[in-house]
N, C-alpha and C positions, 0 to 999 in steps of 0.2 A: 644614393641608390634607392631604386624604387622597387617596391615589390606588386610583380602582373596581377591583379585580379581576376578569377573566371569565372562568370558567373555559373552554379551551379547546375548540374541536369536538371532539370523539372521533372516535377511529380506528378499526375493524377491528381486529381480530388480524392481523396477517401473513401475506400467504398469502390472505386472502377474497377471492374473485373479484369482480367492480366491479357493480354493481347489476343491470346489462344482462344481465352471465352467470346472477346470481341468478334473475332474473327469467324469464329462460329454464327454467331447471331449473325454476322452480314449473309453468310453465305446461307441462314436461314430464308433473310428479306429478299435474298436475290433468287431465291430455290429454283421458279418459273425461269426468270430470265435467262439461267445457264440451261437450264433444261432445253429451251427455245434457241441458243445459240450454239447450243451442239449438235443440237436437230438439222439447226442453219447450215454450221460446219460440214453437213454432209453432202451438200451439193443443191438443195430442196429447198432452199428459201427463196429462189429470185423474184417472185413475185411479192413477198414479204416489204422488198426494198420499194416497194410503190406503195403511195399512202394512199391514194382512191385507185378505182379501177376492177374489173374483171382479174387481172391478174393476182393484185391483192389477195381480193377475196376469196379467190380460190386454192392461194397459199395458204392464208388462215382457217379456211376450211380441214385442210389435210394437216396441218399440224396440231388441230384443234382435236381430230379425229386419232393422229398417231399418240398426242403425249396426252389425251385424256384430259380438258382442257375446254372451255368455251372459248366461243371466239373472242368475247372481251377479253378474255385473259389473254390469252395471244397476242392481243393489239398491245394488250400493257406489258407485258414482261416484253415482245419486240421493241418497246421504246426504253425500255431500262437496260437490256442487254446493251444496245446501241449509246446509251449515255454512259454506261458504264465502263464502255470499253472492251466489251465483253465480244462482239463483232464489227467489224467493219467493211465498210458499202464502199465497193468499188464498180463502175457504175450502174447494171444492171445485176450485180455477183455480191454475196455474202460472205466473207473468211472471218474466221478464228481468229480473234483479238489476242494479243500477250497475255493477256490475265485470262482470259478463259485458259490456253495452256498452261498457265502457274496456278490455274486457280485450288485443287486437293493438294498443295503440295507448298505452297508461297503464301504465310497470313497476310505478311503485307502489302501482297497483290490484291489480296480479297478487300482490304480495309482501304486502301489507294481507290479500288472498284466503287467500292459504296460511298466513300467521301465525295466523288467523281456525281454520283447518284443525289448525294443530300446537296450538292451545291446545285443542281440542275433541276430542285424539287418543282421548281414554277412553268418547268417545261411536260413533266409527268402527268400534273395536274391541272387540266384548261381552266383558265378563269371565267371567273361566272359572266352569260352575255350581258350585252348593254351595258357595260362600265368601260369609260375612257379606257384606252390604251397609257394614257400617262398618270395615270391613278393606280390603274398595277404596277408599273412601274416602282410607283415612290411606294407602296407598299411590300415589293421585293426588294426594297433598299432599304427599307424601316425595318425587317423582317430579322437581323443579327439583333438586333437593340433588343425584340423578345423574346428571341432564343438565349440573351445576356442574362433576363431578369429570370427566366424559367433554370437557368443553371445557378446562377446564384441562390435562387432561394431552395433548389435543393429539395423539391417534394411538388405536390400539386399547388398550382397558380390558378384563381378564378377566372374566367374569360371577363368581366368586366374590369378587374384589372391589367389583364394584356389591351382589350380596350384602349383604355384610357391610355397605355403609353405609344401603342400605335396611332394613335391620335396627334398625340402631341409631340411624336415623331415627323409624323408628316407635317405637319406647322413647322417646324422644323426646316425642313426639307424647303420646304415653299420657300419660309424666309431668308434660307441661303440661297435661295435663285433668284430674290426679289419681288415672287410673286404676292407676298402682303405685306406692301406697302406701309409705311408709319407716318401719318403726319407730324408735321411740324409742334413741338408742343409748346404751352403758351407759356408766359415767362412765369414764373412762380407755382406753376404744376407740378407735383409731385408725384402726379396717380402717371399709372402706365401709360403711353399713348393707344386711344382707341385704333382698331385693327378695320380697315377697310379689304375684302376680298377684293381679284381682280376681278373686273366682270369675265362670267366666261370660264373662270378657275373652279374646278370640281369641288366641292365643301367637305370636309373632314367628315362632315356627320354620317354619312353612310356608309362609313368603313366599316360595319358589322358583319355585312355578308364578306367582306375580300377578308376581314379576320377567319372567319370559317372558311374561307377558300384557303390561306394560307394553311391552319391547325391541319385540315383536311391533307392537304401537300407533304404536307411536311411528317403527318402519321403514316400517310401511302406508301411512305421512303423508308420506313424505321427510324425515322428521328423521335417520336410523341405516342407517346397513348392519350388515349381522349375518354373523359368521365361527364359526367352532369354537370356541364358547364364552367368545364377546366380543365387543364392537362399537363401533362407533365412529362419530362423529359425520360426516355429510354438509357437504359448503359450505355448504348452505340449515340445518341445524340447529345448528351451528356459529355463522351468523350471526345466526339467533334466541336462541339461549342469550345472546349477547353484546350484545345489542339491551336484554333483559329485566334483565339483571347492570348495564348503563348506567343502564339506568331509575333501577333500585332506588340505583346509585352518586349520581344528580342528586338523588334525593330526600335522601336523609342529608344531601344541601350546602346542600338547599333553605332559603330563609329560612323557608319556614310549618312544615317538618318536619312532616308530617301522616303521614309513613307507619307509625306505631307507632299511632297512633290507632284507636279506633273509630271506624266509618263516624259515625256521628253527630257527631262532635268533628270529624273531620274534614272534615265540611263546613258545620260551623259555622265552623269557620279557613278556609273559601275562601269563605263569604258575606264576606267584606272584599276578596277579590279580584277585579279582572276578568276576566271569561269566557276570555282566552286561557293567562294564570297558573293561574285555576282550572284547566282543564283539564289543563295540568301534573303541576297535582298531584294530580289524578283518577289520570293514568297511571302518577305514581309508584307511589300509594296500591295502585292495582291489580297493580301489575309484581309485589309482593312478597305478592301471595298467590293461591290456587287462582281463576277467574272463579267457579267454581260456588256459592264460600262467600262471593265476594265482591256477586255478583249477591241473594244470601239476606238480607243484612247490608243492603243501597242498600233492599232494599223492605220490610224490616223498620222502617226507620228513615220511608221513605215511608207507612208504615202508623199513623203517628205523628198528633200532634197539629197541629205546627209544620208550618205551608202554605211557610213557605221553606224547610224542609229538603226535605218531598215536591218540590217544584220543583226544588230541588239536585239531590235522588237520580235524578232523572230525568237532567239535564247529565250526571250520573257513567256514570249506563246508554248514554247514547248513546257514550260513550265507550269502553264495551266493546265493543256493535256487535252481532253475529252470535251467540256466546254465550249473552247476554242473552235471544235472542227468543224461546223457549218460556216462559219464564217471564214476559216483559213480555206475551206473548197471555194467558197464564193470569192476570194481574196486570187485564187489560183487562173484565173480569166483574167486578171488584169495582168497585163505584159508586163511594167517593171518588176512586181511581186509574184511573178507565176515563178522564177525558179526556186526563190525562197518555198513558196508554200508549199510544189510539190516536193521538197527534201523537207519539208515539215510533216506533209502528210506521208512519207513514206517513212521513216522514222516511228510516224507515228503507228502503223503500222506492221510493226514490230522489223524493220527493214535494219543491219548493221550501220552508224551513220559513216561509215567507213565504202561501205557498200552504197549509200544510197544517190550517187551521184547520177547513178546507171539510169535511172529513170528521168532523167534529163535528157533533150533528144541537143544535137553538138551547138544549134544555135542557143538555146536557152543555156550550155553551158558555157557558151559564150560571151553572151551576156552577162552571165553572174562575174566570170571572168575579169571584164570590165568595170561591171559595179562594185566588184572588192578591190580593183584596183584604185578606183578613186578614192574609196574609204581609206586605204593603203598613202595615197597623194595629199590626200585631206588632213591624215593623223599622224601616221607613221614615218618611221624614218626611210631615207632615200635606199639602201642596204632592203630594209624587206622587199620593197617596190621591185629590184632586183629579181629577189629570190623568187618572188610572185610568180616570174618566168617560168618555172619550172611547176605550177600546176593548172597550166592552161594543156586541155583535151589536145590539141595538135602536138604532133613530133615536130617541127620544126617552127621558128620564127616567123621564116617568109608564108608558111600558111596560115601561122596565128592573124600576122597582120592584115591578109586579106581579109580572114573571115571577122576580122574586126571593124573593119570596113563597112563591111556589108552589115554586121548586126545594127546596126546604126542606133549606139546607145548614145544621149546626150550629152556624156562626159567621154566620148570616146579621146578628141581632139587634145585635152586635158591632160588626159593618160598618157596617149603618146606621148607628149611633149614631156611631160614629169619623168617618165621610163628613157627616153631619149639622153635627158639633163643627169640620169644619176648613172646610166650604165657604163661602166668601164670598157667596152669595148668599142672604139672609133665607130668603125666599118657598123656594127650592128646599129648604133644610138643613131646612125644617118640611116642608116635604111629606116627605125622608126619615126626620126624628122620628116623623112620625106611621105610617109603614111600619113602622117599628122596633115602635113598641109595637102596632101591630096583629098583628105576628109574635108577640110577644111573649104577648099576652095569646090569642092564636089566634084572633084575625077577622079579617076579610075585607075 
């Protein structure tokens, strides 16, 4: 007989102030952006929703005018609002986020809000011109390892020392993608091998300004205060650092250990879990890398063959949240993924997901129809495949199978035949036979 161990709730650092105080300070850093998004909320912002333009700027003018306000501020509290969660663009129209209505009344709305906010700080904050595009990059990916050493040590950190590890993070970086090369070293050498750049690869050495772009970012958010050449962590960034370092602690103890995985592997080891352990390990998975590389990865994998992983990758996406959503809009144009992403964006949205099939017009939920059916064929036992019957949009069989016909998904053919092979009723499993090979051979 063995006795369970649980590992213990976590604590805070010492010193964190208790949720209430947190949550206060967010809704501090955020003061403008709610103010801006309940301005929105009233009907007044649609020019807001355009980033150049006459219309624009003449929304930012009148809000600028009503809540007292320059127009910079307007431009930035409208882009915090919007990362936050605080409004949402539907296409020329602004509405009221969930967390803007939870936001006097729900901490964990507010603190959900500005987490949403500090993971999104490199989009807040333009980076300085004329630097590669893949050099900010590895410096928002180098960018937890400083917020690692500024929470550990617990007090102000020198900028020559964030420096020096952002330096040698992105060497780092580099040489897990192979881009600095080692020669071969000579027999009875014992010194390091010397380091040849690729031609063409951006040098470590001028990451002093993207260092003060980042400190810069990351204080605009309420993560940092900044002193004479050092900075140091706020309560609120302090207890995100320590939130994310948990994360990634639960995952290394987890029994699925999925956070070294590829996004694919990875949610093939949580198709065995239930929805709330998945989820788990969604957050793990995600705690210990950039959202921007991690959102890339969920709809690459969505872009796939396997209807349960696109379905998975979708579970993982809601779990990112805010992040996620220019890319899940841009994701919503493409046919196989447009029904997933609009019941992602409409969820997201604050829509019941119970309710949110409504926004599906019959062919797309047709489709989906079809693509959870092969995921059903693919994984599942012949018995769900059945029951599947009963949440296709149509009253009857004989119109499901026409309009499946005509949706003309890839695995339509597939389906039929699988639905055909398991259904208990003669007469019905030949009427799908014969849809199958009418698909099949292309009649009508």
């Amino acid at each position: 007989m063995t006795t369970r161990r649980t590992r213990p709730a976590p604590r805070p650092p010492e010193g964190t102030p208790p949720r209430a105080e947190l949550a206060r300070q967010a809704r501090t850093v955020l003061a403008d952006a709610v103010r801006i998004a309940r301005w929105a909320a009233d009907g007044r912002a649609a020019g807001l929703v355009a980033v150049t333009g006459p219309g624009a700027a003449s929304a930012q003018e009148r809000a600028a005018l009503a809540l007292d306000l320059t127009p910079d501020q307007v431009r930035a509290g409208w882009d915090r609002a919007r990362l936050a969660g605080l409004v949402e663009i539907h296409g020329d129209t602004a509405r009221p986020g969930w967390r803007l209505q939870a936001w006097d009344r729900d901490d964990s709305a507010v603190l959900r809000g500005w987490v949403a906010l500090f993971d999104a700080w490199s989009l807040v904050h333009p980076a300085p011109e004329g630097v590669a595009p893949g050099t900010v990059a590895e410096v928002v990916e180098a960018v937890p390892q400083v917020l690692s050493l500024l929470q550990l040590s617990a007090g102000p950190v020198a900028a020559p020392a964030l420096l020096d590890l952002l330096r040698r993070r992105v060497e780092e970086l580099r040489e897990e993608r192979c881009e600095v090369p080692c020669g071969p070293r000579p027999p009875g050498d014992t010194a390091p091998p010397a380091r040849e750049a690729v031609p063409g690869a951006p040098e470590t050495g001028g990451l002093c300004p993207l260092l003060a772009w980042a400190l810069d970012g990351l204080a605009a958010v309420g993560a940092l205060t900044l002193g004479p050449d050092q900075a140091t962590l706020t309560p609120l960034g302090n207890w995100a650092v320590w939130v994310k370092l948990e994360q990634i602690c639960v995952a290394a103890q987890s029994p699925a250990g999925n956070i070294e995985q590829s996004a694919e592997d990875m949610l093939r080891g949580c198709a065995r879990l239930t929805p709330g352990p998945a989820r788990d390990e969604y957050r793990a998975w995600l705690a210990a890398r950039t959202f921007s590389s991690a959102v890339t990865e969920l709809l690459a994998v969505a872009r796939g063959e396997d209807a349960l992983l696109r379905g998975l990758a979708f579970e993982a996406l809601r779990v990112v949240g805010a992040p996620a959503e220019t890319e899940v809009r841009a994701a919503a144009e493409e046919p196989p993924l447009r029904p997933y992403a609009l019941l992602w964006l409409a969820e997201y949205d604050g829509a019941d997901p119970d309710d949110a099939q409504e926004v599906l017009s019959r062919e797309e939920a047709t489709w989906l129809w079809v693509d959870t059916a092969a995921a059903v064929a693919d994984h599942g036992e012949s018995a769900l495949l059945v029951r599947h019957l009963d949440s296709a949009v149509q009253g009857t069989v004989p119109a499901l199978l026409d309009e499946v016909q005509a949706v003309g998904h890839p695995r339509t053919v597939q389906v039929l035949v699988a639905l055909a092979a398991a259904h208990p009723d003669p007469a019905l499993a030949k009427a799908v036979r014969r849809a199958a090979f009418q698909v099949h051979t292309g009649g009508v």
